[in-house]
N, C-alpha and C positions, 0 to 999 in steps of 0.2 A: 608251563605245562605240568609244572608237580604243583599246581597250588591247590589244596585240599577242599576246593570250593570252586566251583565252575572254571577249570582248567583251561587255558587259552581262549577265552573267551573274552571279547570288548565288554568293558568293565567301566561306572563309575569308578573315582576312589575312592576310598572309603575305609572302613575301619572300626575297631571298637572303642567304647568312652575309655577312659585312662582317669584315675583319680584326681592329676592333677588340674584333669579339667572341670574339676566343679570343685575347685579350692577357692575360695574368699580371695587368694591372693591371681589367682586365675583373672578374678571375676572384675579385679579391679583395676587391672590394667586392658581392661573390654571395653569396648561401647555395646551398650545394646537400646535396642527402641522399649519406649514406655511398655509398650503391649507384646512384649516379649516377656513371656514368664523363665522360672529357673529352669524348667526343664528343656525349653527352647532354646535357651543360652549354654547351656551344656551341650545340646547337641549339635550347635554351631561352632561351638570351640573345639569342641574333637573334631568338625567337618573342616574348620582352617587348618589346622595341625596335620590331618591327613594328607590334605591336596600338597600342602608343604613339602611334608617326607617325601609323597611318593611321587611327587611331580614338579615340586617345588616352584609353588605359585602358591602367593600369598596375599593371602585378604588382611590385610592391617594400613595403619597409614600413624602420618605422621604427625607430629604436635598441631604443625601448620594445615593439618589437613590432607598434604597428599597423599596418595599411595604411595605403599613401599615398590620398590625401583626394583629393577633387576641386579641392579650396583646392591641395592639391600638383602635379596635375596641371596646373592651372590658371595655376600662378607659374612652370612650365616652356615653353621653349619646343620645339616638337616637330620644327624644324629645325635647331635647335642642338647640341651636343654629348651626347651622350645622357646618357654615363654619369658627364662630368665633371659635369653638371647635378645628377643625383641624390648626387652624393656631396656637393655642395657645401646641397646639400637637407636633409641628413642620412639619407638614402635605401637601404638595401641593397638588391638585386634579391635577387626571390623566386624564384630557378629552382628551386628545392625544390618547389615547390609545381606544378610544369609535369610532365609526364607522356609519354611517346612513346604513340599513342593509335594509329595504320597508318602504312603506308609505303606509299608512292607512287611507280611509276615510269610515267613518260610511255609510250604506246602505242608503238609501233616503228612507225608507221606513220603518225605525225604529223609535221611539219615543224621544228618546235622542241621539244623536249623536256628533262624537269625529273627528279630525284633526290628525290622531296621527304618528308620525312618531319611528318606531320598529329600534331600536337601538342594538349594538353587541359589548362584549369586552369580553378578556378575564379575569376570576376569577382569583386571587392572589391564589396560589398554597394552601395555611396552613390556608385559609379560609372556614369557611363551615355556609351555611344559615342556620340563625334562624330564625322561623317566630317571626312578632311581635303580633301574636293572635289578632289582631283588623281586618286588611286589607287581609294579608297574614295567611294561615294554610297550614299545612303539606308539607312544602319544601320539594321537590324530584328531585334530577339529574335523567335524563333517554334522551336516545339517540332518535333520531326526528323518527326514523322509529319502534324501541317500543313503542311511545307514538303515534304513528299512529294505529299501531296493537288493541293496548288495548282502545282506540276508538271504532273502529270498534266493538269490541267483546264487546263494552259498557260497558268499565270498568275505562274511564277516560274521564270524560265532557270537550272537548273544541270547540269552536267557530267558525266560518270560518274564520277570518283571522290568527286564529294561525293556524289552518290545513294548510293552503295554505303555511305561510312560512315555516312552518315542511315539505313537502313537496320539499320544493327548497331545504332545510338544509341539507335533509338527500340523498344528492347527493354529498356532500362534506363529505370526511373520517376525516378529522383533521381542527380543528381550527384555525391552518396558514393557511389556505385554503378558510376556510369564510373568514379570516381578510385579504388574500391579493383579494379577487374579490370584496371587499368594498374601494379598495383603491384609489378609483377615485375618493372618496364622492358624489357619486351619489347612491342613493335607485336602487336595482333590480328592481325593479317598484311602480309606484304611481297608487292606486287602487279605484274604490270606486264602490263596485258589485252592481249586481242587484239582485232582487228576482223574479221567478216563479214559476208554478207548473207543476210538472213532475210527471206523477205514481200518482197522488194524495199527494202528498206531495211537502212543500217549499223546495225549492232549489235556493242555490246561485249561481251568475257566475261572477271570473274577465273577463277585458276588453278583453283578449284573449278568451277565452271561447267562441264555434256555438253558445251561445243562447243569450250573450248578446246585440248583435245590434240590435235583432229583440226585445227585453226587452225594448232598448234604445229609438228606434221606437214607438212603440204601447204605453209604457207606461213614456214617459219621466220625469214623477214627482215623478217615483219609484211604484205607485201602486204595489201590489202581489196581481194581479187580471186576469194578462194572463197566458193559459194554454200550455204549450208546448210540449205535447204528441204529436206526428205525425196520422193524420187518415184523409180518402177521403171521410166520409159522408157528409162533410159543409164546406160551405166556411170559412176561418180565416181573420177577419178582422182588417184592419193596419194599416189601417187611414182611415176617414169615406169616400174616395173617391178609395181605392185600397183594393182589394180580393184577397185571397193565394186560391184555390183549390190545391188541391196535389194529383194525377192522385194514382192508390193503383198499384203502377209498381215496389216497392221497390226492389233494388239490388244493386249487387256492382257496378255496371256503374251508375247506377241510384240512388243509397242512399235512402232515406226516400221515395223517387218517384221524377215524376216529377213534377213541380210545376206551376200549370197556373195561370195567372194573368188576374183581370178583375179590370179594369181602368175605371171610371165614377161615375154618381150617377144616380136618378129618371128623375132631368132636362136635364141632357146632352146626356143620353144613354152611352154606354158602349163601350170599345175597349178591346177583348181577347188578351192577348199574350201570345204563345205557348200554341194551344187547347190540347197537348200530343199525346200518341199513339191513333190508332182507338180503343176507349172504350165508346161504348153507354149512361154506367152509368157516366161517366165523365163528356162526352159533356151535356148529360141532367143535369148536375149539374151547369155547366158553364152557359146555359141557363138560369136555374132559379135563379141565384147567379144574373142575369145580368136583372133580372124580365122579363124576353123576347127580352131586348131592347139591342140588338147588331149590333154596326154602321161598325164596321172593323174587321179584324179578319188578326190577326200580326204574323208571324212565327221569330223566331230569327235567326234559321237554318233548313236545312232540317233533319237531325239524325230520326231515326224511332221511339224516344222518345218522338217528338216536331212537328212534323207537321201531321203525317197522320192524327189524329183526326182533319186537318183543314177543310174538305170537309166535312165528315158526322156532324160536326157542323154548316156549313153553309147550307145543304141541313136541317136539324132542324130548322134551323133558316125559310129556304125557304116553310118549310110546314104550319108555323106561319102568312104566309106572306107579309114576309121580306126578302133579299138575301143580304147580306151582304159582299162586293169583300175581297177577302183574297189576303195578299200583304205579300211580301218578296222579298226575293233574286231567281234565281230560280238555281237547282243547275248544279254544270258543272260537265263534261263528269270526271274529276277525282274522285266523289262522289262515293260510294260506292251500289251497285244497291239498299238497303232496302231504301236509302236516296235520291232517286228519288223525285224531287219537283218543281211544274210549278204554280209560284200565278195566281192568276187574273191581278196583276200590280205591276211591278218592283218597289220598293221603292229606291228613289236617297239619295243618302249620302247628310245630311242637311236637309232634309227635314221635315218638322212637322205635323203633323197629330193631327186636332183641332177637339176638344166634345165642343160644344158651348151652354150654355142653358141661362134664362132671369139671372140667379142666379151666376154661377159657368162657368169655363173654365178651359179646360186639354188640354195643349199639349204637345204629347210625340214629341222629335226630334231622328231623325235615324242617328245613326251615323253606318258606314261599318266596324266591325272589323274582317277582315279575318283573321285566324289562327289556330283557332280550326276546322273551316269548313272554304273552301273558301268564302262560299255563307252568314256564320256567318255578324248579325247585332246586335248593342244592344240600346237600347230607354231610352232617357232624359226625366223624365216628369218635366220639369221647372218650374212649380207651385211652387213645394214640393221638389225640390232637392234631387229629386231618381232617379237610374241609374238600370233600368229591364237588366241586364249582360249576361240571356242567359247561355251558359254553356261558357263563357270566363272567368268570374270570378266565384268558386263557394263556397262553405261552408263547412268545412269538408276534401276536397282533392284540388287537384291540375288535371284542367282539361288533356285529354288525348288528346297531338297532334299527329294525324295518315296521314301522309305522301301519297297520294301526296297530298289528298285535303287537309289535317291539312299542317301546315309550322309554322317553328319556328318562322324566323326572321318577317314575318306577325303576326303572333301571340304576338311577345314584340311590335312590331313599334303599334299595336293597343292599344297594353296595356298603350302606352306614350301618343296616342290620347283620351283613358279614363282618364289617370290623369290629363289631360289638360280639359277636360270637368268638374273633377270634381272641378278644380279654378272658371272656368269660371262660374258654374251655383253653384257653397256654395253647391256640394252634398255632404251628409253625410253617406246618406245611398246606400248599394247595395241590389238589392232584388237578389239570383241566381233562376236558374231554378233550382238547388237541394240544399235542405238546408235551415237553418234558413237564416233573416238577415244578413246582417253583415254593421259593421260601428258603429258610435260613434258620440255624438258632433263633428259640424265643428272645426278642430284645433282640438283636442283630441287624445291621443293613440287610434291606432285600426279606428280610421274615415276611411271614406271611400277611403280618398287619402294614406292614411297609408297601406291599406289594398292592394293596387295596388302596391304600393313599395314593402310591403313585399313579398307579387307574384313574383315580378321581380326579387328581390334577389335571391327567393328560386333557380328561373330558371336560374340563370344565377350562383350562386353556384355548382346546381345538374353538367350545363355545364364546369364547372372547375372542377370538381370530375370525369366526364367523357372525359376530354381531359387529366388530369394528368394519367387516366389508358391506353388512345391508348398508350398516350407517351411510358409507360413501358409495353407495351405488345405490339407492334409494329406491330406484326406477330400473334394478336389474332384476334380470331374470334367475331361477335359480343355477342355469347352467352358467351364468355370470359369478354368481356367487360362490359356484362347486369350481371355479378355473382359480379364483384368488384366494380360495380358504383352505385349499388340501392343493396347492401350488408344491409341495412337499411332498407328495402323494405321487406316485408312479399312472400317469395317464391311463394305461390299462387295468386304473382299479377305481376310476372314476365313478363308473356305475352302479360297484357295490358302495363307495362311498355317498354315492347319493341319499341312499338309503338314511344313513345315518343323519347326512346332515337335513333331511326333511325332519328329522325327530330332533332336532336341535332346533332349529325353526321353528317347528311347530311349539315346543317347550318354553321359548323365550317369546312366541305369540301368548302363552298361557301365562308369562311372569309380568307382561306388560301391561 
């Protein structure tokens, strides 16, 4: 309970590297595998030497090959010289046998922080830990999914980074299991969460996790000072020139709701994007969000989520005495009738749309990505290297292509012209129209060009799962084929998945 790093808490062992584990004379009394590099083998020799001290289990073996015994552990002393010990034992260290298993980086928002990379091997059969009552108390074997339970039920302190990889672990039944999907020597992932508050409470998130690009965003230095509870009385603010409203529309097409965007400041006035459904209390929130001062008003698509609120906000606007031209796509005769939508002025692909003040300048640029809707656009703002997505890209799911106005192959061919935007302008971040953030550090897991790829995969996966089922059902129907291809897929989303997979179908009727 005094140890200056997560106090009483269930704990790997562990520790820091020591010099004389990356000495030449170290290295030569080691076994290590060809495809072990030096910095692997370093950190496999501090992870023997640790478990040693603090628990005294030991990964080494003998001339003849076997492990060392408990008789060997036992004739050692575990504050003595480690490795003159073992040699003098007849001893090799087994770091061959040790595995880089996650990487760990301390939260940026903690007071002392660690590099650490979480390590995996299997224990010598006739060994059993003993603590060494300084670092280490009460060694206990217990399986990743019991020691998740008895958490939960607050009967066993550990940490987020050990939850998270208990979590991965207890997906695996058997230990050749862990040890052959570490065999590439590469970490499951290199981490380094963030903090927010949820419910009134801290909470963590790795890089995959809805909540951390918007964490990455807002607060890049790590503060635990943004709130990420979802609600439509106030604006969320993301950076001092961009506003989240979030329309109170939540559902399953919709998620959390929809999300409007107000772009500007004091000196340059303001540009809406996606005003939502027609919702009085919305648009007056958008309004005052925007201090009065709304220069444009941007639709992404027309869906009856994202545009109807664009008239009775600019008629708000107009009783202010200001009218503001509302621009988009407008939509075609394949739309759907609730998604009826005619701007004030076609917006051209390329095009940018400048807030100009003595101080600051925003330009969003339009780029056309049809797929999700024909009529679908989404906006660069090149300032700040963010990409307002619209429902192309979203947070949470995987948007719903709906035939005719949705189309596959439009849908990927845009998703190639986004990741090509986000080289061109260093985006990192994606704002969607539902959902938190998302993205990362440029170059980073999970960035925003990461985030595009992953999209593309999924879809183009789910499309290999759904052309290996026509294959073997030749002669099924599509609700045959919606039962064995989204098998994954929660039965009551069958419907909206339908959707999609007729435009997967249809796309792979157009490739053939």
């Amino acid at each position: 309970m005094t140890a200056s790093f997560a106090p009483g808490a269930y704990v790997f062992p562990g520790g820091g590297i020591e010099a004389a584990d990356a000495s030449p004379n170290t290295f030569a009394q080691t076994r290590r595998r060809p495809t072990q590099d030096d910095t692997r083998l370093v950190q496999a020799i501090a992870a023997i030497r640790e478990s040693f001290e603090e628990l005294g289990v030991l990964l080494a073996r003998h001339v003849d090959g076997r492990h060392a015994t408990t008789a060997d552990v036992a004739a050692l002393d575990r504050h003595g010289p480690f490795v003159a010990q073992c040699v003098a034992r007849g001893l090799t260290l087994a770091a061959d046998e040790v595995f880089i298993l996650a990487h760990w980086i301390t939260d940026r928002d903690l007071p002392r922080r660690f590099d650490v990379p979480f390590l995996v091997a299997r224990v010598p059969e006739d060994q059993e830990p003993v603590a060494d009552e300084k670092e280490q108390f009460e060694p206990v074997w217990v399986r990743p999914a019991d020691a998740l339970e008895r958490h939960r039920a607050g009967q066993f302190f550990i940490i987020f980074p050990t939850i998270r990889t208990l979590e991965r672990l207890q997906a695996f039944a058997r230990v050749d299991e862990v040890l052959a999907s570490c065999a590439g020597e590469q970490p499951w992932f290199v981490s380094c969460p963030r903090a927010g508050i949820l419910a009134g409470k801290e909470q963590r998130f790795m890089e995959h996790e809805p909540p951390f690009g918007e964490l990455a965003l807002v607060c890049p230095e790590g503060q635990m000072v943004h709130h990420l509870d979802w609600q439509s009385d106030h604006p969320v603010p993301l950076l001092r020139n961009v506003q989240r409203l979030t329309c109170g529309n939540p559902g399953v097409m919709t998620g959390p709701g929809t999300n409007s965007y107000v772009v500007g400041d004091p000196d340059t006035g303001h540009i809406v994007i996606d005003p939502g459904p027609e919702d009085a209390e919305h648009q007056e929130r958008l309004w005052r969000a925007a201090g009065g001062d709304i220069r444009l008003i941007v639709c992404t698509h027309s869906h009856p989520d994202h545009s109807p609120g664009a008239r009775p906000l600019q008629a708000l606007c107009e009783r202010h005495g200001h009218k503001p031209p509302l621009l988009g796509l407008s939509s075609l005769p394949t739309a759907r009738a609730a998604s009826h939508f005619v701007p004030d002025r076609e917006l051209a692909d390329g095009e940018r749309l400048v807030l100009e003040g003595p101080d600051h300048r925003h330009t969003l640029r339009v780029i056309h990505t049809p797929g999700h809707a024909a009529n679908h656009l989404c906006l660069v703002l090149e300032e700040d290297g963010l990409l307002f997505s619209g429902d192309h890209v979203l947070n949470g799911s995987t948007t719903v292509i709906d035939p005719p106005d949705g189309h596959m192959s439009d849908y990927l061919a845009s998703l190639d012209r986004l990741e090509a935007a986000c080289a061109t302008d260093h985006i990192e971040f994606i704002l969607p129209a539902h959902g938190y953030v998302l993205g990362n550090v440029f170059g980073d897991a999970h960035d925003a060009t990461d985030v595009i790829r992953r999209l593309r995969l999924h879809r183009l996966q789910r499309e290999a799962k759904i052309l290996a089922v026509m294959r073997a059902l030749p002669e099924g129907t599509m609700q045959d084929w919606l039962a064995q291809a989204y098998d994954d897929v929660p039965s009551r989303m069958w419907p909206v998945a339908m959707r999609s997979l007729t435009a997967h179908v249809e796309r792979l009727r157009e490739l053939m």
